[in-house]
N, C-alpha and C positions, 0 to 999 in steps of 0.2 A: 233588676231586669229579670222578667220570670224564663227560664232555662227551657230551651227548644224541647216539645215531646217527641222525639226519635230513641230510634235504637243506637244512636250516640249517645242519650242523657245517662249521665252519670249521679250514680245515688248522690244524697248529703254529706255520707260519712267519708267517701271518698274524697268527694270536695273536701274535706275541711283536714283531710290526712295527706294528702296529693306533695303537697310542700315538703310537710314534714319527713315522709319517705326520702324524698329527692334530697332532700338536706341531706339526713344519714348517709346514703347510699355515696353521695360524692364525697363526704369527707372520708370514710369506709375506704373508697377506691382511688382516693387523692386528684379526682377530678374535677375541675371546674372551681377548683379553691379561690382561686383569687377573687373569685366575685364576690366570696366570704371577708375580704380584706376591708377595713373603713378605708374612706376616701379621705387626703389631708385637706381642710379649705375646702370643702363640698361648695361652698358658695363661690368659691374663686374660678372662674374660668378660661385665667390667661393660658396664654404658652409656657410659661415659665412652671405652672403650678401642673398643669396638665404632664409636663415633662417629668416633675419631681415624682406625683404618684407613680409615673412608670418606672423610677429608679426604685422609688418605698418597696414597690411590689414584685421587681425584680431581685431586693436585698432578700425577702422574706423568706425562709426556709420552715417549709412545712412537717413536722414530725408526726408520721402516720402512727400516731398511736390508737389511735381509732382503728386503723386498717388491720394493723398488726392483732389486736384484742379479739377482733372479728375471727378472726383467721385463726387464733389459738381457742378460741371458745371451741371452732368446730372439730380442729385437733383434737382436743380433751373430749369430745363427745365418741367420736371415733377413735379414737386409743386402740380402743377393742372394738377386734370387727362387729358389724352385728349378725343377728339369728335371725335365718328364713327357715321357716318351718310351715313349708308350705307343699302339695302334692305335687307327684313327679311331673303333670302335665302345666304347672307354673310354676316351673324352675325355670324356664327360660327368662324370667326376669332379670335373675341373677348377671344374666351377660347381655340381655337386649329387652330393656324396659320401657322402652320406648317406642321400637321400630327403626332406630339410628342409632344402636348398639352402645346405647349409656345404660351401663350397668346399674341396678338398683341402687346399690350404695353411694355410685358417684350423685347419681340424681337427690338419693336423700340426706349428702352433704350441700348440696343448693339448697335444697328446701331448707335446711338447720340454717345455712348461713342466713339465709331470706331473715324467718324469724326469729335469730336471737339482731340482728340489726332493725328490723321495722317492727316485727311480731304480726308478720302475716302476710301466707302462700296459698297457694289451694292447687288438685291435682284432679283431671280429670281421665275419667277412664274413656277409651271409646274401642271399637271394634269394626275391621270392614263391610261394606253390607253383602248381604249372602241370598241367595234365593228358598229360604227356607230352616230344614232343622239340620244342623252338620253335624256326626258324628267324628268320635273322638280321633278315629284314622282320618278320617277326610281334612280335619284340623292342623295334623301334623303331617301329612302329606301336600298340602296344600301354603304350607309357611303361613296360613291364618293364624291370628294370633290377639288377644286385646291387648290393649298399650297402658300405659299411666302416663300423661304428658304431667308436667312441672308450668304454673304461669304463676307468675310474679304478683304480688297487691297489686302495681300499677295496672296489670292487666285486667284485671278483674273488677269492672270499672262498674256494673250494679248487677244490684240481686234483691229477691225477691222471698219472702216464706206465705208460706200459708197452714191452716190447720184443718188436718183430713182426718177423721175421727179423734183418738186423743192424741194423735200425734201432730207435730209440728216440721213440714217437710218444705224443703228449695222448692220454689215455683217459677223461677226464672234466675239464670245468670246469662250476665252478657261479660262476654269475652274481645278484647280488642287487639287483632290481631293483624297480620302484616302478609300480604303475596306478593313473589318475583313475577312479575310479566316480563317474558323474554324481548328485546328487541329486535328489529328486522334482518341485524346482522347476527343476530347470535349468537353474540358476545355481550351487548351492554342489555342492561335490563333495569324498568321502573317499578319504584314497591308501590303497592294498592293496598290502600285501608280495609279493612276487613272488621266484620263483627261477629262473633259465634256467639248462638242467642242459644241458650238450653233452657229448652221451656218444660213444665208440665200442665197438661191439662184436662180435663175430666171428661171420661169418651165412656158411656155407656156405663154408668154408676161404677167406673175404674177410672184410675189414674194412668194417663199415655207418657211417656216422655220421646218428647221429638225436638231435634236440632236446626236448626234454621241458620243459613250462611246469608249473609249482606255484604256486598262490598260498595264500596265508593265510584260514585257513577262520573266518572270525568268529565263530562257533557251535562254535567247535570246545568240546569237554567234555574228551577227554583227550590226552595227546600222543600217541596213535596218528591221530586224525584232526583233529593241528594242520596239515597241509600236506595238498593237494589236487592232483591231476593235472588241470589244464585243458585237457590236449590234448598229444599229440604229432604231432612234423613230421618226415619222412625227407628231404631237402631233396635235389633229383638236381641233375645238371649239364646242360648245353645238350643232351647225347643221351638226357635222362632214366634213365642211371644214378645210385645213389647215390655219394656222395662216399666216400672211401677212408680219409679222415684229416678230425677236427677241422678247420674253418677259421680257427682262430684265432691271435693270434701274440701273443708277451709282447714287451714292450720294454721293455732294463733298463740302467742306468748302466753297465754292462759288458759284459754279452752278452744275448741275445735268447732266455732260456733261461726255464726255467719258475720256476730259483732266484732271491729274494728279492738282487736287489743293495742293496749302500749308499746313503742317500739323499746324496748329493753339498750338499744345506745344511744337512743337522743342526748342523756342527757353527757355520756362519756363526747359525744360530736359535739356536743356545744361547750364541754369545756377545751376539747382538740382547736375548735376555732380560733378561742378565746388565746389558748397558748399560740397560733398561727398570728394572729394581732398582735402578743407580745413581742413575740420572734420580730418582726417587721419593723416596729417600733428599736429593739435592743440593736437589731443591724443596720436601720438607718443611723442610730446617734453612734456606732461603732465608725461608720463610715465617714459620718461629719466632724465628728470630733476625735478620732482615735488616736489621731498620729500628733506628738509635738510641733510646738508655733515657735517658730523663733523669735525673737524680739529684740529691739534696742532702743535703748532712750536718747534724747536729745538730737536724732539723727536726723539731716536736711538732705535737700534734692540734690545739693552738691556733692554731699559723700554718697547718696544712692550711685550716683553719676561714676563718681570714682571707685567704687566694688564696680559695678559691672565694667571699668574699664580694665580693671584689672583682673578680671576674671574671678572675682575673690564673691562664693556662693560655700553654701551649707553642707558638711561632710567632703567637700574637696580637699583635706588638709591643709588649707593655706590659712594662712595667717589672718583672721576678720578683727578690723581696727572698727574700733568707736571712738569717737568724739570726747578730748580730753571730760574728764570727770562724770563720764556716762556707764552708762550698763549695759552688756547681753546676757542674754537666757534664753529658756526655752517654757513654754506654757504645756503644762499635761496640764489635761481635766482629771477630776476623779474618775472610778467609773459609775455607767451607771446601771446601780445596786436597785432602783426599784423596779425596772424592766427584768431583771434577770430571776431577784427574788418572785415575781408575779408568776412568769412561767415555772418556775420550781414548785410553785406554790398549785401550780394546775396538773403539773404532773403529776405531786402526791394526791390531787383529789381525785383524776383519773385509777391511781392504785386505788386507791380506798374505792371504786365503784366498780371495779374489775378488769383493773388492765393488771393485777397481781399474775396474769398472765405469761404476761412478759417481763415485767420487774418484782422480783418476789421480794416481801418482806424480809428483814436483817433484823429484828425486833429480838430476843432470846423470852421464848414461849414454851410452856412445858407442853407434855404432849397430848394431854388433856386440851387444853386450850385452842392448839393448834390443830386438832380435830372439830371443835367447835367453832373455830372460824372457816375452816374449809367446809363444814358441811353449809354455815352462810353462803357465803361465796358462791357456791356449786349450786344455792338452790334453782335460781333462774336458769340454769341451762340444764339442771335435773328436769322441772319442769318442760322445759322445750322440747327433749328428748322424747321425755312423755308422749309430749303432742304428735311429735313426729311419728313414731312408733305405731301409737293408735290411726291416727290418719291414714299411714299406710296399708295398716291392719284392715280399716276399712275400705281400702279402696279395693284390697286384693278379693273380698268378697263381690265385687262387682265383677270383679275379673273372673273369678268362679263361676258367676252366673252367664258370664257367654261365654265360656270355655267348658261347659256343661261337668263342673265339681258342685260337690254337695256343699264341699269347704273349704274357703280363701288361706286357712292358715296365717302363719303371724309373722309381723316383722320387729324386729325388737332391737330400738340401739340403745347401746349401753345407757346406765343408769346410778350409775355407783361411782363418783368419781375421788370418792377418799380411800386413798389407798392405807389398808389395816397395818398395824408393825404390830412382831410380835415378838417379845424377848424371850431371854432362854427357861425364866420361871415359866411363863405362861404355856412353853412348848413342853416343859417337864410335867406340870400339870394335866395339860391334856394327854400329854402320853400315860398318866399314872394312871387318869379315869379311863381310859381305854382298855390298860390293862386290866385293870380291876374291873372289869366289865360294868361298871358306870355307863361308858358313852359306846353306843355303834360304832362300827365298820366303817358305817356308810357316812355316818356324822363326822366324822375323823377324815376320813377322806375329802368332806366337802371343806372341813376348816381349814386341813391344810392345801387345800388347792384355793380356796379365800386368803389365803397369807403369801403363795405364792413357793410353795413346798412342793407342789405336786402339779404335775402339768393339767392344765382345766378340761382339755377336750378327753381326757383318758377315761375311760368306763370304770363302774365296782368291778364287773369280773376283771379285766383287767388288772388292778389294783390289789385286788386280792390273791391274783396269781403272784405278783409280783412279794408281797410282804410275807406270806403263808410259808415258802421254801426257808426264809430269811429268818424267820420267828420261831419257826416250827409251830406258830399257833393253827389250831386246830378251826378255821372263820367259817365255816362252811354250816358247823355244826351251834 
């Protein structure tokens, strides 16, 4: 079926990622699992069968290891705060980066969590419209200010490049997004589909970028007037020219490009499921078979008859008769070892793809080794980091340009997540070559505040005031 041409159509890549997202995302958040569950007897449709899946899936205990991994990946990227090093007139990101007082950092732990589970965010910049060029008082007297919003893959439902001399730049994204319309009473309220279309286009051998809002036409009769134009915005910079390029920026589990990266936990989610199938499976045969059967040989309706006349039942301490030269017992099953082995068996391949997270290896590693498998380990969320960093880095230049600075400055989250040991040789060492005037001040001070000796935010002078009384060395000179 060829796919409607509106400002609903959504690219290819989207389509063919759309599932995949949503899959991660709910085993991640522990939502919507059970539709993850097999059905027992798909072909059986009785009462009977339809009853039991609802027991099967009630037995099922879901372990968010998915969830959890998520959530310690971004932990381990944030440990250490990160560096704004950006002018004083956008520091206000720091505490309100939005315009609804989400501090920079919290926003670019959404953005990390986003792409180390799907591997792909994007963040736009925008700014109020103004009547002209606003100077820097007018700015901060006025609470003007540009924003960086946060939208999700799913939101970012198609886009567009094109190539403007040798460069390769965004020429449309469409953004799918959501308004409150208040109800008559003023308390209930209906959401309206929404489209934000960031176009660029070619106005007088220059590039315009102008914003177009759509919403969903509730009256609408055909699909020529299901989308509505609510308004467009040509959005300028601090000297009230238009902007040159889209302000928008992708962030992906490998590069910061507009292509569709890998989601980095699909494949930890589909072993989570898979352990979620075994779980169901090991609690239903717990349930049907767990407890002892009693049993007797040679027994008739007549002795049935006579125990229940006599009240004589299982665990009552009474005396239970059988039929001269017969048997009782009790039947235990074994257990069962292959449902149990299978989830053990998914949980170690979840550590071995990065839930080491939460369950750390007990292996005995010398420290060689174990530096070389944590720097494995760390590389896909070193990378992520990356992305994150520069993305930001890039978007705060947009924010520059209608905040009228010459420089966005940087945003920087950590990057280094093997932490160094250092023993007593190696600290003798270094103190020898320092002494011996071998190694810097300055080189000394940064090793030992890399090993975790020296507090990191402290200065050289600082540093040197501190050792120089202590030493009586002479550092200055």
């Amino acid at each position: 079926m060829t796919k409607k041409k509106s400002v609903d159509f959504t690219h290819p890549e989207f389509d063919s990622n759309i599932d995949k997202w949503s899959f991660v995302n709910d085993i991640c958040d522990s939502e919507n699992v059970e539709k993850y569950l097999v059905k027992l007897n798909p072909d059986d449709n009785s009462d009977e069968n339809t009853t039991r899946n609802k027991q099967f899936k009630r037995r099922a205990i879901f372990y968010a290891v998915a969830g959890y991994t998520s959530r310690g990946l971004v932990g381990k990227a944030f440990s250490k705060p990160p560096v704004l090093d950006a002018p004083e007139s956008l520091q206000y990101v720091n505490n309100n980066v939005d315009g609804m007082s989400t501090t920079i950092d919290q926003q670019a732990q959404d953005v990390t969590r986003d792409v180390a589970r799907i591997g792909r965010s994007g963040l736009l910049v925008d700014f109020p419209e103004s009547d002209g060029e606003l100077s820097q008082a007018q700015l901060a007297a006025g609470g003007i200010f540009a924003t960086i919003s946060k939208f999700d893959a799913k939101q970012i439902i198609n886009w567009q490049t094109k190539k403007v001399g040798a460069r390769i730049l965004l020429s449309k994204v469409v953004l799918a997004m959501k308004s409150k319309m208040e109800g008559p009473d003023g308390f209930s309220f209906d959401e309206i589909d929404i489209r934000l279309e960031l176009r660029l286009d070619e106005f007088e051998d220059s590039q315009v970028y102008s914003m177009v809002e759509w919403r969903k036409n509730i009256n609408s009769k055909t699909e020529f007037d299901e989308w509505l134009v609510a308004g467009t915005v040509i959005p300028e910079d601090s000297t009230g020219k238009p902007l040159e390029e889209i302000p928008f920026v992708f962030v992906g589990s490998e590069s910061n490009t507009v292509k569709v990266d890998p989601a980095p936990m699909y494949d930890i989610a589909q072993i989570n499921k898979g352990h979620y199938n075994n779980s169901a499976i090991y609690e239903d045969s717990v349930f049907t078979v767990g407890q002892a059967q009693p049993w007797m040989s040679g027994i008739t309706q007549s002795h049935i008859d006579l125990l229940k006349k006599n009240n004589m039942y299982v665990g009552s301490n009474w005396l239970m008769g059988v039929p001269s030269g017969e048997q009782m017992g009790f039947a235990q099953v074994s257990p069962n070892t292959l449902a149990k082995e299978a989830m053990t068996d998914k949980i170690n391949m979840m550590i071995g793809l990065g839930a080491m997270f939460i369950t750390p290896g007990t292996a005995n590693k010398t420290a060689t080794q174990s530096a070389g498998e944590l720097l494995a380990q760390h590389s896909v969320l070193s990378l992520i980091a990356s992305n994150v960093s520069d993305a930001y880095t890039s978007a705060l230049k947009f924010v520059a340009l209608f905040m009228g600075e010459s420089e966005g400055g940087t945003y920087t989250v950590n990057q280094d997540f093997v932490s160094p040991a250092a023993d007593a040789n190696m600290l003798r060492e270094v103190s020898a070559s320092f002494l011996a005037g071998l190694l810097p001040v300055s080189d000394l001070m940064t090793w030992q505040q890399k090993h975790g000796f020296v507090d990191p935010d402290k200065t050289l002078e600082e540093y040197q005031e501190e050792i120089n009384p202590v030493d009586g060395l002479d550092l200055d000179d």
